[in-house]
Structures are given as C-alpha cells and as structure tokens.
Backbone and ligand atoms as CSV (ligand in chain L), in Angstrom:
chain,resi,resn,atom,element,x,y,z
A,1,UNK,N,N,92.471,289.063,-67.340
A,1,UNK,CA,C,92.436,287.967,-68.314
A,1,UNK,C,C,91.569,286.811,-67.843
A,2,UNK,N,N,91.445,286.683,-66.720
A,2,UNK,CA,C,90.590,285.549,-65.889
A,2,UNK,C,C,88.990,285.996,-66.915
A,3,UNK,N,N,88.811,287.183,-67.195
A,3,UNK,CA,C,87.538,287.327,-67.978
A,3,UNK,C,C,87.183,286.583,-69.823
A,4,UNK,N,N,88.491,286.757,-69.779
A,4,UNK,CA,C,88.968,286.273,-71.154
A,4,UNK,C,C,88.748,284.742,-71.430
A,5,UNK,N,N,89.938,284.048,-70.814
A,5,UNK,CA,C,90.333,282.561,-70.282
A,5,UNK,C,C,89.551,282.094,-69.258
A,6,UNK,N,N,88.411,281.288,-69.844
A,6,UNK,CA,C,87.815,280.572,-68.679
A,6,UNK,C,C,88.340,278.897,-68.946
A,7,UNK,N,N,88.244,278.505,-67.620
A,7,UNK,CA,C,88.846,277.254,-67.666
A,7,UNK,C,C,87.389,276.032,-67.399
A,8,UNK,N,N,87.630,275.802,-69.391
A,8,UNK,CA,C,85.949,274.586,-69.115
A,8,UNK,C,C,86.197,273.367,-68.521
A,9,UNK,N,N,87.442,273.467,-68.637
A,9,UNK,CA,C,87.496,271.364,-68.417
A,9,UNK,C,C,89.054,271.131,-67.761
A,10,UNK,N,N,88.862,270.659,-66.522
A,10,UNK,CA,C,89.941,270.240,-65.765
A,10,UNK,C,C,90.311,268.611,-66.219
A,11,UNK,N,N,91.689,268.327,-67.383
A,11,UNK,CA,C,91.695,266.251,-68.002
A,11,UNK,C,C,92.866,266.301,-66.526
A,12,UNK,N,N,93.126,266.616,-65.446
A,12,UNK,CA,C,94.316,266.087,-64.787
A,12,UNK,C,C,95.663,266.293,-65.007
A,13,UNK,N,N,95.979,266.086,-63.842
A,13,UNK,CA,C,98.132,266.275,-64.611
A,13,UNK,C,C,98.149,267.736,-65.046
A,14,UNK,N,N,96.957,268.651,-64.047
A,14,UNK,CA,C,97.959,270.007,-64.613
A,14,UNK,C,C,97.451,270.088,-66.399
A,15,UNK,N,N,96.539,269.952,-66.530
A,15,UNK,CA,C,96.218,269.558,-68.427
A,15,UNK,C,C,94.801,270.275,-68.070
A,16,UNK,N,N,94.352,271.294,-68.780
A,16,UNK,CA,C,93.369,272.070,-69.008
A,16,UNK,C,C,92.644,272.493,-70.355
A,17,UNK,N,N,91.179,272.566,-70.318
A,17,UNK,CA,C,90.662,273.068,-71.446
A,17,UNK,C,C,90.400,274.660,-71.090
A,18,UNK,N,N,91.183,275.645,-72.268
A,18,UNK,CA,C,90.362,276.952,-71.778
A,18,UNK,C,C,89.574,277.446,-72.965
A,19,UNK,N,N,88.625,278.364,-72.850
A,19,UNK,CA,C,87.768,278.980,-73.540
A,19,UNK,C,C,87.935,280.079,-73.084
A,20,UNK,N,N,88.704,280.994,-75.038
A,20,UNK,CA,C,88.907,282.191,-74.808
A,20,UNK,C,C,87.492,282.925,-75.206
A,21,UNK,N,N,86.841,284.152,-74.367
A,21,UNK,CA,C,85.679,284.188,-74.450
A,21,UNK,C,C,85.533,285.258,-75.560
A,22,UNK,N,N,86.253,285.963,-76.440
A,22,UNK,CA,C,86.469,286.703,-77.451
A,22,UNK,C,C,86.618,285.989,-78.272
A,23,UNK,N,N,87.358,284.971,-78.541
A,23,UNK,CA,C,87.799,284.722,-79.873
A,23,UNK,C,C,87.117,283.142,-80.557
A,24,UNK,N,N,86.884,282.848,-79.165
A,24,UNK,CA,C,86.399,281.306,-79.209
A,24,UNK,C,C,87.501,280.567,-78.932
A,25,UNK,N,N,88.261,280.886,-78.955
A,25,UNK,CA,C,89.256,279.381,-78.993
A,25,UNK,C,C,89.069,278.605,-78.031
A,26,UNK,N,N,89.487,277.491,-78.371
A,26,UNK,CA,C,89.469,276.459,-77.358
A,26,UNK,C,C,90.747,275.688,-77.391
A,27,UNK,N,N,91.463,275.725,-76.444
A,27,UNK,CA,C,92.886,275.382,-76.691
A,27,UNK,C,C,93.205,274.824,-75.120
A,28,UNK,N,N,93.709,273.439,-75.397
A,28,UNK,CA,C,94.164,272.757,-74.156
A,28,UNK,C,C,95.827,273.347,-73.804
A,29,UNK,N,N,95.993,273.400,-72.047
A,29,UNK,CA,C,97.109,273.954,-71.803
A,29,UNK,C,C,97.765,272.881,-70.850
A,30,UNK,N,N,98.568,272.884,-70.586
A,30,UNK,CA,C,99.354,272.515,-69.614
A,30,UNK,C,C,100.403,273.109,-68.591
A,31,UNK,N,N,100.592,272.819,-67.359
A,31,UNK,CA,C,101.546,273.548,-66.651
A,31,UNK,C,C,102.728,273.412,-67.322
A,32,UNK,N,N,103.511,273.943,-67.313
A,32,UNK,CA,C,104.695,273.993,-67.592
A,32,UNK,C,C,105.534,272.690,-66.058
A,33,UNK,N,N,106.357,271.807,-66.823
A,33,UNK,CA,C,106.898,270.973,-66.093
A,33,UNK,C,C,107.848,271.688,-64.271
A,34,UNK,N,N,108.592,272.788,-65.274
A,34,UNK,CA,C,109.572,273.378,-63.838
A,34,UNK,C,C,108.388,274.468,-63.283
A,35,UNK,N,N,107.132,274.687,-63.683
A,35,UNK,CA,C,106.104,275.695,-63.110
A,35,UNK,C,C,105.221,275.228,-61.994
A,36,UNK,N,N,105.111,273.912,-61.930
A,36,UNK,CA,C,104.071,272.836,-61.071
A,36,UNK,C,C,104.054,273.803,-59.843
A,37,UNK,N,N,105.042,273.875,-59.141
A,37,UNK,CA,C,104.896,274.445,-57.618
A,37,UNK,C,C,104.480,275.732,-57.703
A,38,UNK,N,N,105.338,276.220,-58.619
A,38,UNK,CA,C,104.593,277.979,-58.621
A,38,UNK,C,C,102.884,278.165,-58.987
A,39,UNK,N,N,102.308,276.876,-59.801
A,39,UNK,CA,C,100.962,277.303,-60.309
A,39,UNK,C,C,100.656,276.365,-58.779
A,40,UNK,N,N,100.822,275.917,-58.178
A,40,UNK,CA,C,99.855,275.259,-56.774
A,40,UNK,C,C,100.063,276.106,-55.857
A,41,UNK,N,N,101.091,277.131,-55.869
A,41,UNK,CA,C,100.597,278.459,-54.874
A,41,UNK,C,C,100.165,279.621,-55.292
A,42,UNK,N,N,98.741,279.524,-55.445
A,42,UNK,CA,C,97.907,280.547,-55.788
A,42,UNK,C,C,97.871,281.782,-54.849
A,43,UNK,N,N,99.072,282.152,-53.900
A,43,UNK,CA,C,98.749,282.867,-52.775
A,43,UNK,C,C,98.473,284.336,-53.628
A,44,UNK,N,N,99.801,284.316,-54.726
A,44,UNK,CA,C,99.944,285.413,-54.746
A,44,UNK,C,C,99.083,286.656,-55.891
A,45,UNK,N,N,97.688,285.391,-56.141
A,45,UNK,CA,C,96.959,285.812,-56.626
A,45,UNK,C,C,95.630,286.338,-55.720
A,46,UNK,N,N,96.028,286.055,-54.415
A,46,UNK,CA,C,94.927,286.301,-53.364
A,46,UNK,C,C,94.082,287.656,-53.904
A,47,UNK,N,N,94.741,288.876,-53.785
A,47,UNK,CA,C,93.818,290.053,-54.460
A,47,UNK,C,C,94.047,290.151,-56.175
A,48,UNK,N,N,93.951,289.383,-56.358
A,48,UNK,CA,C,93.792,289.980,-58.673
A,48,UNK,C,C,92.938,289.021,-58.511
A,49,UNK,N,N,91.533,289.197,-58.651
A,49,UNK,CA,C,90.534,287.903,-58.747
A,49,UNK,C,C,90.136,287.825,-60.411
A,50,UNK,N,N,90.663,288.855,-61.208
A,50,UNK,CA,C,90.423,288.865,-62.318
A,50,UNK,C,C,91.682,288.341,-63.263
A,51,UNK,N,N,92.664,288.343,-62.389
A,51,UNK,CA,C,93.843,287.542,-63.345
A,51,UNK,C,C,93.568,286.140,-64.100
A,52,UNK,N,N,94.772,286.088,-65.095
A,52,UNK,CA,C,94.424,285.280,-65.765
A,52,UNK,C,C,95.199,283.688,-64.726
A,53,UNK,N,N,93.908,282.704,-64.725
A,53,UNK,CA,C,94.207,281.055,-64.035
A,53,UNK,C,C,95.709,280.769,-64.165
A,54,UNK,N,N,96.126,281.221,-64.830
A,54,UNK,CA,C,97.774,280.451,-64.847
A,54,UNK,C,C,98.722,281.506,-64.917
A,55,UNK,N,N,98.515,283.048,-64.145
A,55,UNK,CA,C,99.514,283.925,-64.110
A,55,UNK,C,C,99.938,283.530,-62.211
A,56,UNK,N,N,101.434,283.321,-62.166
A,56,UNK,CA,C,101.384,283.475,-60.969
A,56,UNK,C,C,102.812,284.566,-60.656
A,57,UNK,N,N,103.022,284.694,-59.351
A,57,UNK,CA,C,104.233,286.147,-58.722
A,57,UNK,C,C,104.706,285.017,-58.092
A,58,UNK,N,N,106.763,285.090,-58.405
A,58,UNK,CA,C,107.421,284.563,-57.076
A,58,UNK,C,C,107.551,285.587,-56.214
A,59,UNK,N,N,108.443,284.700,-55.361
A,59,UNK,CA,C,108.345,285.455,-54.243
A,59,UNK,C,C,109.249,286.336,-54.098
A,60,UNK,N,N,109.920,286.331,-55.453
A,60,UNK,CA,C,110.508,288.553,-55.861
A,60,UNK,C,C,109.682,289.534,-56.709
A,61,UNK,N,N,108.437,288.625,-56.808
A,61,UNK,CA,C,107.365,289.713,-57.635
A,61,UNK,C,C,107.371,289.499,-58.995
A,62,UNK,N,N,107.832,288.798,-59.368
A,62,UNK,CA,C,108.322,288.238,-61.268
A,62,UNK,C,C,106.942,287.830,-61.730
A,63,UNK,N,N,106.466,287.973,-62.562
A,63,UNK,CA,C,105.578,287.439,-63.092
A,63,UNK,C,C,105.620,286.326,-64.221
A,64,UNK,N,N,104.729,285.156,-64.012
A,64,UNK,CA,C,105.365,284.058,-64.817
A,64,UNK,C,C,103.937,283.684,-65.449
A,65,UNK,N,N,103.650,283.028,-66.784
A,65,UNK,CA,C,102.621,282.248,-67.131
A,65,UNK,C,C,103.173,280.513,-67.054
A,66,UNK,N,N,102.670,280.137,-66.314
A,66,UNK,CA,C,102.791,278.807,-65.497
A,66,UNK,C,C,102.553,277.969,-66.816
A,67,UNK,N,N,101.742,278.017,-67.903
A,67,UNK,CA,C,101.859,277.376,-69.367
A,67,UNK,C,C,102.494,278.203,-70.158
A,68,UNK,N,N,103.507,278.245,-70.109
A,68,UNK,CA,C,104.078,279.205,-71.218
A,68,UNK,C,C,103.840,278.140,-72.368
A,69,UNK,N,N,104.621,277.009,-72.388
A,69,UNK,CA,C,104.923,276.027,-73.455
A,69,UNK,C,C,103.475,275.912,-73.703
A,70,UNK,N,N,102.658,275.593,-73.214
A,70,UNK,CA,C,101.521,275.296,-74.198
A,70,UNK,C,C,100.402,276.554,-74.465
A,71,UNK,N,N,100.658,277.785,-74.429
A,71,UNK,CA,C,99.892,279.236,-74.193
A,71,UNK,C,C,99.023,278.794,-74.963
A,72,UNK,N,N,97.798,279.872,-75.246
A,72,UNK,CA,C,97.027,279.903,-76.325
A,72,UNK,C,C,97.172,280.583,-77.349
A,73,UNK,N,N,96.847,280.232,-78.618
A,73,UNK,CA,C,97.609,281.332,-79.429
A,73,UNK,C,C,97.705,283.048,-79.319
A,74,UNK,N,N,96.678,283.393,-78.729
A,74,UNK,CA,C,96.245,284.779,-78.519
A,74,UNK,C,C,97.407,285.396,-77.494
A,75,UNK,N,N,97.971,284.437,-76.636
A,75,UNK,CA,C,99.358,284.964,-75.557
A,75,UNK,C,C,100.168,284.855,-76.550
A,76,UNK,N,N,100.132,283.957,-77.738
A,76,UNK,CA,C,102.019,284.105,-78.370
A,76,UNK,C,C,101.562,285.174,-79.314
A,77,UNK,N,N,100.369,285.951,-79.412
A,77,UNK,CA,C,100.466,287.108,-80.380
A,77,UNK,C,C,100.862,288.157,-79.552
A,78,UNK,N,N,100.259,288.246,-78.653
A,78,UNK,CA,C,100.291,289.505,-78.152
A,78,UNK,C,C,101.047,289.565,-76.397
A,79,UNK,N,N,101.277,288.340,-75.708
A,79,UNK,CA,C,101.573,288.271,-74.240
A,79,UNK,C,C,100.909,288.824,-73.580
A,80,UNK,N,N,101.467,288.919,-72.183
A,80,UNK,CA,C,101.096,289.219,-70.794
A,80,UNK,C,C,102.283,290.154,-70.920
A,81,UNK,N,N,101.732,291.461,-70.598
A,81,UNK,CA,C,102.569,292.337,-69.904
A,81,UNK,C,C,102.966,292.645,-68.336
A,82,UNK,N,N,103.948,292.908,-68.383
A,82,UNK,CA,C,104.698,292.751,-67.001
A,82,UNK,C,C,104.224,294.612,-66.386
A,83,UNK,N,N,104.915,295.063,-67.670
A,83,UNK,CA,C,105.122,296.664,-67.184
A,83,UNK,C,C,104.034,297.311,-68.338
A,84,UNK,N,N,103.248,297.765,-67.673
A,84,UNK,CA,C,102.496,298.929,-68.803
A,84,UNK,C,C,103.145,300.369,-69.015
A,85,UNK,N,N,102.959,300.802,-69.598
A,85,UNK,CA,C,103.825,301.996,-69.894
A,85,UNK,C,C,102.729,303.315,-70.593
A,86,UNK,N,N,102.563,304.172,-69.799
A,86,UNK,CA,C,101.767,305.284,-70.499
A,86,UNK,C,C,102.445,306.454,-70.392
A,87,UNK,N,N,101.978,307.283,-71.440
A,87,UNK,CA,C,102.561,308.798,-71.947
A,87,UNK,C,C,102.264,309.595,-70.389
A,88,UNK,N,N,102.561,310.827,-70.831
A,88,UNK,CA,C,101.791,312.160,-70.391
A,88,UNK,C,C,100.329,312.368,-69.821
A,89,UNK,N,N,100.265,311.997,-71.423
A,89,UNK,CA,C,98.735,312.359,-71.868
A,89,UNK,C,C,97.967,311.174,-71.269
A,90,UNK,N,N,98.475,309.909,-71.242
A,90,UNK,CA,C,97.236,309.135,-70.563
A,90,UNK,C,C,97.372,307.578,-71.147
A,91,UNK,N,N,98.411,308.001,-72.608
A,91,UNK,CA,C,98.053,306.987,-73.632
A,91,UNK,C,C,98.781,305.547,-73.731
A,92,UNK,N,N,98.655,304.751,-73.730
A,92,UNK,CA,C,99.868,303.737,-73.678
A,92,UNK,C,C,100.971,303.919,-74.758
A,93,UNK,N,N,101.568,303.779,-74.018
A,93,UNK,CA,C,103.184,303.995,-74.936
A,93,UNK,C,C,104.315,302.952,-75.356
A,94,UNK,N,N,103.707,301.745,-74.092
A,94,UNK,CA,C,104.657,300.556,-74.335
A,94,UNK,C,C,104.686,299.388,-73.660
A,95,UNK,N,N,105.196,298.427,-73.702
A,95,UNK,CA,C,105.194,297.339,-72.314
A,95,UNK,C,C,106.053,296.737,-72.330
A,96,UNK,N,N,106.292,295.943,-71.162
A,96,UNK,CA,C,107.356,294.983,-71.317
A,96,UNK,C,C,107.294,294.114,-70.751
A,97,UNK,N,N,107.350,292.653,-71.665
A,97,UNK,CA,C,106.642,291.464,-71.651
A,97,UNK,C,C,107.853,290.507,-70.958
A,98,UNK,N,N,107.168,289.395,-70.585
A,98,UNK,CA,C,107.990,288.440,-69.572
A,98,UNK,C,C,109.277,289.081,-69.152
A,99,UNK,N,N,110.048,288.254,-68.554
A,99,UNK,CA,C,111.306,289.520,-68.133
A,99,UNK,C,C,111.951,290.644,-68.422
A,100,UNK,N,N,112.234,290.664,-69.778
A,100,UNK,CA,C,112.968,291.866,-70.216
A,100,UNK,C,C,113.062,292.326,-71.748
A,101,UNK,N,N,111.627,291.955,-72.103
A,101,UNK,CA,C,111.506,292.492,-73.534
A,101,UNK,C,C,110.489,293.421,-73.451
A,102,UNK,N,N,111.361,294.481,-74.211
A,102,UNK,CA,C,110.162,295.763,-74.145
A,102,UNK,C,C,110.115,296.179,-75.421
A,103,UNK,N,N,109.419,296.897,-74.981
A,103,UNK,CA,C,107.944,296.874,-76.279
A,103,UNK,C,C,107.673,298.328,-76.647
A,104,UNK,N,N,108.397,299.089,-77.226
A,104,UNK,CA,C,107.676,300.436,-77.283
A,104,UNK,C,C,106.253,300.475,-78.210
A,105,UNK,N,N,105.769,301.365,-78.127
A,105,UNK,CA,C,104.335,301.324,-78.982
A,105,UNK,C,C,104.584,302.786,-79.644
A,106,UNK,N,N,105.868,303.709,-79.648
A,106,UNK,CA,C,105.754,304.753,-79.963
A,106,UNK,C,C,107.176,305.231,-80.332
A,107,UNK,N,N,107.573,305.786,-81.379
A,107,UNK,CA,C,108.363,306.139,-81.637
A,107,UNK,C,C,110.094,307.264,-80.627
A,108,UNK,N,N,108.785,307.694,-80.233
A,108,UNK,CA,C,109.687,308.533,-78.710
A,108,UNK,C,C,110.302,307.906,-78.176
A,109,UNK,N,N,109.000,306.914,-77.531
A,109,UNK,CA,C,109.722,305.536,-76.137
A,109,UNK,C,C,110.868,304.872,-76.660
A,110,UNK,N,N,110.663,304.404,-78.178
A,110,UNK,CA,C,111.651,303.498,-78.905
A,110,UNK,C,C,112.985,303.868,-78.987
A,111,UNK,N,N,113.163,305.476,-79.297
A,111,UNK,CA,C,114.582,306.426,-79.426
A,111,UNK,C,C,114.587,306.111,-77.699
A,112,UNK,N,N,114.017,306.628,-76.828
A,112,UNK,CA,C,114.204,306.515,-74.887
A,112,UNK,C,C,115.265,305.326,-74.731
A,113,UNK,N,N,114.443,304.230,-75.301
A,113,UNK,CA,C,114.635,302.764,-75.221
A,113,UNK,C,C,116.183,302.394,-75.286
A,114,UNK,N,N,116.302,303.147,-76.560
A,114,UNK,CA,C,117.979,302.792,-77.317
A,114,UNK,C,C,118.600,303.460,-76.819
A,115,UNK,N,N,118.304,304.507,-76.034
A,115,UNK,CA,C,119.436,305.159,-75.536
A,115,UNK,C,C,119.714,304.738,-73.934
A,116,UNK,N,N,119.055,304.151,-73.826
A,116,UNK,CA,C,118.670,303.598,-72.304
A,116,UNK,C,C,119.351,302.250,-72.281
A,117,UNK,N,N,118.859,301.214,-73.194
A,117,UNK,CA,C,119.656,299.991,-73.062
A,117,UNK,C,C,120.826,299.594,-72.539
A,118,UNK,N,N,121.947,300.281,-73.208
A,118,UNK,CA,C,123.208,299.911,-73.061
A,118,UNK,C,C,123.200,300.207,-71.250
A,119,UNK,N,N,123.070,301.162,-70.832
A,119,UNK,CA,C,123.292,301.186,-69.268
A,119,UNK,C,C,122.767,299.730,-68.561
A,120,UNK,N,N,122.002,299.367,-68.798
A,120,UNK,CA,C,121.098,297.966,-68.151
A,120,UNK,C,C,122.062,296.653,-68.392
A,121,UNK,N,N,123.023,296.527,-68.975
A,121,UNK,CA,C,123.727,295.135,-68.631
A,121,UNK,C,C,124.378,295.028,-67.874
A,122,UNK,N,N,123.931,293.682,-67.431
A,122,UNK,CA,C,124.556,293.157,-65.888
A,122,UNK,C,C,124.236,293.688,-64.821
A,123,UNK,N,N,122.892,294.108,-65.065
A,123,UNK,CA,C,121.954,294.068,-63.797
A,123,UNK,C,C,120.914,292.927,-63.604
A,124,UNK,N,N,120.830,292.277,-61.939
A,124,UNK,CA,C,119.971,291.169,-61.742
A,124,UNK,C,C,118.389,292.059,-62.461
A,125,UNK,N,N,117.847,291.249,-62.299
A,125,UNK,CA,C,116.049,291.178,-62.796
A,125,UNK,C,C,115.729,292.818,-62.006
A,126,UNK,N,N,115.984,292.428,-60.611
A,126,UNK,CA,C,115.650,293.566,-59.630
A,126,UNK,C,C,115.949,294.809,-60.148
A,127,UNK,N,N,117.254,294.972,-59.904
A,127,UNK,CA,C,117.775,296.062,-60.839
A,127,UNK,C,C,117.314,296.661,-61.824
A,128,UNK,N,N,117.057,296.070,-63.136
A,128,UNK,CA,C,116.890,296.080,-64.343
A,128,UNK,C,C,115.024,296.714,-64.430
A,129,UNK,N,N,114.137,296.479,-63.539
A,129,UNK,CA,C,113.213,296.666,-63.235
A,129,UNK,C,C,113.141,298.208,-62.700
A,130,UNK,N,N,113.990,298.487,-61.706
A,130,UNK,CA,C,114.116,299.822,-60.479
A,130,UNK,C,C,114.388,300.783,-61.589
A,131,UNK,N,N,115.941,300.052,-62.384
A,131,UNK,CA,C,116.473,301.180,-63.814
A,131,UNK,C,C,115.496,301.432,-65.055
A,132,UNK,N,N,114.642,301.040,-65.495
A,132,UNK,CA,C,113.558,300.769,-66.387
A,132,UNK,C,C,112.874,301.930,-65.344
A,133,UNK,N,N,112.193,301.125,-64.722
A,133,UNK,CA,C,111.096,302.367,-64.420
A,133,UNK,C,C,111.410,303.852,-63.681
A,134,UNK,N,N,112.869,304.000,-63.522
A,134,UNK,CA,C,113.699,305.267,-63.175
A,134,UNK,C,C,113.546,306.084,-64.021
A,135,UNK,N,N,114.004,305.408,-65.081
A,135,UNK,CA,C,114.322,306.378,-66.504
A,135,UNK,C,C,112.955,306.509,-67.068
A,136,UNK,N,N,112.237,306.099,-67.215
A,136,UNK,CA,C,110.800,306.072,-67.727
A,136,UNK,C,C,110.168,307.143,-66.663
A,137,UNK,N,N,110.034,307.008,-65.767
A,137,UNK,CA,C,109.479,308.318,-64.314
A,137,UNK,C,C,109.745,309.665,-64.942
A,138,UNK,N,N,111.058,309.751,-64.981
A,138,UNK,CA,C,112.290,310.964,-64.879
A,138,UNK,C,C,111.993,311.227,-66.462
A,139,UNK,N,N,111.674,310.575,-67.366
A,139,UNK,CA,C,111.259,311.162,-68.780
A,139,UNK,C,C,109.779,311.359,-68.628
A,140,UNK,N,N,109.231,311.743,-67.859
A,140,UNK,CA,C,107.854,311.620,-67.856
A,140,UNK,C,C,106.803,310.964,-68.101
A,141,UNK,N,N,107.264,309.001,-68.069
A,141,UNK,CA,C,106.155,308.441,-68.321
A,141,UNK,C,C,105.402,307.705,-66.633
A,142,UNK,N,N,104.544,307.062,-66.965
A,142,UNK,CA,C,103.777,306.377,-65.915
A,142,UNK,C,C,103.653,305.200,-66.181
A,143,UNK,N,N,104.082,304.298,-65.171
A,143,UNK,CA,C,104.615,302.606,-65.206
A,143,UNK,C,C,103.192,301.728,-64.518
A,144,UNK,N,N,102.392,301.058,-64.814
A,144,UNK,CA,C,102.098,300.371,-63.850
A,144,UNK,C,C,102.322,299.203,-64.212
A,145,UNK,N,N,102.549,298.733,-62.997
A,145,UNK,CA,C,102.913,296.988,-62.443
A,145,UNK,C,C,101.947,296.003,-62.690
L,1,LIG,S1,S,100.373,284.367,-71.359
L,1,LIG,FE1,FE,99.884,282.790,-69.802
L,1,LIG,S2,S,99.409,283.955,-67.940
L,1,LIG,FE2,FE,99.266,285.382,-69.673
L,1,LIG,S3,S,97.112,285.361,-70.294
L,1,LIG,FE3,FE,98.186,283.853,-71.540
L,1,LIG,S4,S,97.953,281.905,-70.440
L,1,LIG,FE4,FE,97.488,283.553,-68.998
C-alpha cells in the first residue's frame, strides 16, 4: 500500500496529506490519539518497505492502522487485511480484516465460516488467530499473514 498512499505533505501533530496514487484522492489523516506511540515505532516495519505509512505490528503481531479514525475513503471500502485467505487452486477465497472480521469471498469459505464460529468464543486474539488458521489449513486452504 506504501505504493498506493504516498504521503505529500507532513501539517504536524501527527496530521498528514496522502495521495492515493489510483484514485487521486487526496485526503488528510491523522494518527489516531491512543495510536501516537505505536505509529513512532516504525521498527516493526523494518522489512515491508512497501507497506502502507500508517500500518504498524505490536509487539504480539496485531496489525493496526494508526489512522483508523481519519482513513481514506478507499480503507473504509475495502480495509487492510490481516489474513489473506486462498483456495486450492490459487484463488483468493477470503480475508479477515482488523481483528476479527472475516470476510469470505466464496460461498464454501462462508458455510466453513458458520460452522466454525461458534467454537471461537472466548478465545484471546492469539488463540482466535492459531484456531482460524487451523481450521482453514486442515480444510485445505492457504493463509498468508
Ligand atoms: S487502512 Fe490504514 S493502514 Fe491500511 S492502507 Fe488504509 S491507511 Fe493504511
């Protein structure tokens, strides 16, 4: 997304101009108030040089957009996926966006999904992640992170 979202204009205070390079937009962002510390440690972007400027990892691997509150419209259509999800065959099948909303793209995954849910409450994040991509493996799909 760093290819997407370029960042033209630094106004201060964490307050940004980006230029989405597809669509044109131009849409000012801001950090998110409780995000400040997580977007000033860029560590854990050391190898994704192509990520998008305001995705950052705590330090359990979570993935966060540091402007959520002020995204650009193009993130509240479509998000940042956490988990990609592909078939067999190769094809994407699904995702699942900020913590724990998933996304089938396919009718199969969607029946998987519902039958899968109910086991997943009252598991931490961790959990809920390990069980997701268990059952997804073991039905034959391919997860990447
Ligand atoms: S949702 Fe946030 S982190 Fe993801 S591409 Fe949009 S601005 Fe970047």
């Amino acid at each position: 997304m760093n290819l997407v979202h370029t960042i033209t204009e630094d106004r201060g205070d964490n307050t940004f101009v980006v230029y989405n390079y597809y669509s044109g937009e131009v849409t000012e962002v801001r950090v998110d108030a409780d995000k400040t510390a997580l977007y000033e440690d860029t560590r854990s972007l050391e190898n994704l040089p192509d990520a998008c400027p305001f995705l950052r990892f705590d330090t359990e691997g979570k993935a966060w957009c540091t402007v959520h509150l002020t995204r650009p419209e193009i993130c509240r259509d479509y998000c940042c996926w956490r988990l990609l999800i592909y078939d067999a065959q190769g094809r994407r099948a699904g995702r699942v966006l900020y913590q724990r909303t998933f996304v089938p793209d396919t009718a199969e995954l969607g029946r998987l999904w519902e039958e899968e849910k109910p086991k997943l409450s009252g598991l931490t994040d961790r959990e809920w992640d390990v069980a997701v991509i268990g059952f997804l493996t073991k039905a034959g799909y391919r997860v990447r992170q």
